[in-house]
N, C-alpha and C positions, 0 to 999 in steps of 0.2 A: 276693112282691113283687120286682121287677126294679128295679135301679137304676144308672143309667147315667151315666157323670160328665160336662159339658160337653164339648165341643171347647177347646183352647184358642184365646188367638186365631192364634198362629201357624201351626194345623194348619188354621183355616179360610180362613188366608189362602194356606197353600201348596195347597188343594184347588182353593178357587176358581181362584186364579189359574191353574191349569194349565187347566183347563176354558176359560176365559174365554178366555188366550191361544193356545190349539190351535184355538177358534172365531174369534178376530182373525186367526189367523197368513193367512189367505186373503184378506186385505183389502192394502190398498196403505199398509202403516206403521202402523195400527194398533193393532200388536199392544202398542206399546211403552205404550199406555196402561192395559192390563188391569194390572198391580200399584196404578196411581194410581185406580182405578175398587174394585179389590176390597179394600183397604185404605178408602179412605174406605166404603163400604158396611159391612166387618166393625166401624167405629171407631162410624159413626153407630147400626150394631145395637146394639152396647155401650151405647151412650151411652142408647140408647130403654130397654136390659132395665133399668137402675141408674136410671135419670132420671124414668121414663113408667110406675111401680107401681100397678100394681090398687089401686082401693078399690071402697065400695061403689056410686058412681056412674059408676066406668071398669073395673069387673068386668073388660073386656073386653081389657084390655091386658095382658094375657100374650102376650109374644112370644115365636118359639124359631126353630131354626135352619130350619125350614121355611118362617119368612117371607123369611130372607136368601135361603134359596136360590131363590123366585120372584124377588128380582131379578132375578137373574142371568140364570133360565127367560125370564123377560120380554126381556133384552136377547137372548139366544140365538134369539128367535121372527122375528128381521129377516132380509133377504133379502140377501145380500152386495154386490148389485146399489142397495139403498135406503140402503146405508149408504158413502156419497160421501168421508166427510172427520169430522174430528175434533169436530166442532159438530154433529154428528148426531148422533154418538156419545153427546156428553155429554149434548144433550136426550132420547134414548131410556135415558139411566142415570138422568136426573132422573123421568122417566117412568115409569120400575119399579120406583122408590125409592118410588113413591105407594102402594104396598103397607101401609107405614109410615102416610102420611098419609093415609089413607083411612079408617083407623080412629077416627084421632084427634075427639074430642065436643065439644071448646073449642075457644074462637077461640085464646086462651092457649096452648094445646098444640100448636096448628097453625101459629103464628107459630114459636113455640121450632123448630117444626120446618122450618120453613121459612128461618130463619135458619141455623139448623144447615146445611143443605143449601147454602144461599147461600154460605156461606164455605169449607167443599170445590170448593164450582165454581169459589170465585176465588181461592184457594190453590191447587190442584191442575190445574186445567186453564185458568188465566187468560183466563176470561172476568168480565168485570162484569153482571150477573143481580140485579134486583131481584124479589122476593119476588112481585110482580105477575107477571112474566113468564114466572114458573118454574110461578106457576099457572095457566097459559094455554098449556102444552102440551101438545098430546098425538099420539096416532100411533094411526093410523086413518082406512078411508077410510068411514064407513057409508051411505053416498049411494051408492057404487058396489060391489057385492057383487064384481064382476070382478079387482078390484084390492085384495090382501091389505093393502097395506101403502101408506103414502102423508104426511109430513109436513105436518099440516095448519099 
């Protein structure tokens, strides 16, 4: 048997964030938001492993650091070119964050989670984001195979 202890959270937040701001540093400012991005991401992981527990009808909620780090993969998958300014940013982090919500089997657990999300967006990066809007993103163009990437 192998056994492995957590990450803390401060080691996932100093890994992330180097990854996250070596891939912003190429953009036009930024970069300065990768700590406010992988912070609220390591906070809401936490918050889903303690909050969001298996039973025998959400068996399925074991989360682990390999859901965090699809975030991240997901916001790293943009084009430098598609990614314009600061309100991109935050819908393609909203976006990758559905990693989380995607799983979720209740309306219940998908509100918590959606609230959850809503208050990092308007603590951290001061936008106002209703729970509607935040489900109504996404990034893709599937109508045109030519073009990888595209805010719909």
């Amino acid at each position: 048997m192998v056994w492995t202890p957590d990450l803390s959270i401060r080691s996932m937040e100093t890994i992330f964030t180097s990854i996250l701001k070596g891939f912003l540093s190429y953009t036009k400012g930024l970069e300065k938001f990768a700590p406010s991005i992988v912070k609220s991401s390591v906070d809401i992981y936490t918050k889903i492993r303690t909050e969001l527990l298996p039973t025998p009808t959400k068996s399925h909620y074991t989360f682990n650091l390999r859901d965090l780090s699809k975030v991240f993969q997901g916001i790293l998958e943009i084009k430098y070119e598609d990614l314009p300014g600061k309100e991109i940013l935050v819908c393609l982090w909203v976006e990758a964050s559905r990693i989380f919500y995607d799983r979720l089997v209740d309306e219940k657990d998908r509100e918590w989670f959606l609230t959850l999300i809503q208050g990092y967006v308007k603590n951290n990066f001061e936008f106002e984001w209703d729970n509607r809007h935040i489900k109504e993103i996404l990034f893709g163009d599937y109508s045109n195979m030519q073009k990888e990437y595209q805010r719909i």
